[in-house]
C-alpha positions as CSV (number, residue, x, y, z in Angstrom):
1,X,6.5,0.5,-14.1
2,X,9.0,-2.4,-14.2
3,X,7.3,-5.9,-14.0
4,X,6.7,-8.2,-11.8
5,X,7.4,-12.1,-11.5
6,X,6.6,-14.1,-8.7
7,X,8.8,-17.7,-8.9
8,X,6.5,-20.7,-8.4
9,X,7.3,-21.6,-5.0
10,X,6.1,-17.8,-3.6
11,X,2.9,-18.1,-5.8
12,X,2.1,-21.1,-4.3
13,X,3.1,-19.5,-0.5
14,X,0.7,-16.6,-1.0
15,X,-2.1,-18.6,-2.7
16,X,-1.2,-20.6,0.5
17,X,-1.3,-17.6,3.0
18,X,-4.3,-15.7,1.3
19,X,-2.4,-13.1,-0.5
20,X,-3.2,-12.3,-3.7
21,X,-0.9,-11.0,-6.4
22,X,-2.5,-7.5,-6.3
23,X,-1.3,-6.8,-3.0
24,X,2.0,-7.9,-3.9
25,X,1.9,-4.9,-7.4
26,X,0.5,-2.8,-5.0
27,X,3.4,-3.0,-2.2
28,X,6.2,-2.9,-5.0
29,X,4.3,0.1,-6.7
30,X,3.5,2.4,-3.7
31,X,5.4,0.2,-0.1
32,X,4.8,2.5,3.0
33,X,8.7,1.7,3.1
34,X,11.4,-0.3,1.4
35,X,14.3,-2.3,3.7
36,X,17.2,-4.3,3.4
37,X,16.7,-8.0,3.1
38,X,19.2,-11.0,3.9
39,X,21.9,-11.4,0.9
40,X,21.0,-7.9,-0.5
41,X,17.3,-8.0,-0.9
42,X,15.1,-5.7,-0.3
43,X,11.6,-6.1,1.0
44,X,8.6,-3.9,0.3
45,X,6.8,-3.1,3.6
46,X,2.8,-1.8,3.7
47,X,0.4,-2.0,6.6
48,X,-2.9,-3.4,5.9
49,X,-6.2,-3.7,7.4
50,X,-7.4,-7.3,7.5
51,X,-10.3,-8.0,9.3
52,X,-10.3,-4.8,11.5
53,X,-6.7,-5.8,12.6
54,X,-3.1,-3.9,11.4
55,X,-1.1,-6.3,9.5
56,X,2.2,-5.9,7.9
57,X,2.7,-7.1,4.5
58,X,6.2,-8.2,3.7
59,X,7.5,-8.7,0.1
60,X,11.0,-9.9,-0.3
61,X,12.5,-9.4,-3.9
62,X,15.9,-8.6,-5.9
63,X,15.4,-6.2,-8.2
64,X,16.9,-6.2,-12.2
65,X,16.9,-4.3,-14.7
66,X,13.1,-4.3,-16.2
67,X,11.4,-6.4,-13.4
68,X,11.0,-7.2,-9.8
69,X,11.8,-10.7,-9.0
70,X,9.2,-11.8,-5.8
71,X,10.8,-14.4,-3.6
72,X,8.2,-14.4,-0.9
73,X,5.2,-12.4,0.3
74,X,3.9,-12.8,3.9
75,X,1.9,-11.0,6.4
76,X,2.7,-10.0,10.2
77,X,0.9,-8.8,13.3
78,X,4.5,-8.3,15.0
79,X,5.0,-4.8,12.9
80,X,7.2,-3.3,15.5
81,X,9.8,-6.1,15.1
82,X,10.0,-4.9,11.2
83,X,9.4,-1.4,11.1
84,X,12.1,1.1,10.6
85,X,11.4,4.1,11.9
86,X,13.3,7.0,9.7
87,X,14.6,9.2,12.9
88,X,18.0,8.4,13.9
């Protein structure tokens, strides 16, 4: 698998939201689904179960070479608004 850097100011958002960096490998590794970011990134998509609730956890990154590049990382109750279903 490619690897993974997280610039500072994301580390310090997730360590600020409660995400840890495992959650971010795992969404890169294996995302439920992969979408098209703002300025051509993409963003990892996986639901999550926090605290008996469905959660969406977003992870916006470029992609180079040998590594994914993290921008952010974030979670969301409002999965619908995100969520791409694949039917046309």
């Amino acid at each position: 698998m490619k690897g993974i850097e997280i610039i500072p100011i994301a580390k310090r958002k997730m360590d600020r939201r409660g995400i840890p960096e495992s959650w971010v490998g795992e969404a890169l590794k294996s995302p439920d689904q992969v979408v098209e970011g703002h300025g051509g990134r993409l963003v990892a998509q996986q639901r999550r179960r926090i605290r008996r609730r469905e959660k969406l956890l977003r992870v916006v990154f470029e992609e180079t070479e040998d590594k994914y590049v993290v921008i952010t990382a974030y979670l969301t109750s409002d999965i619908k608004r995100y969520w791409k279903d694949k039917t046309p």
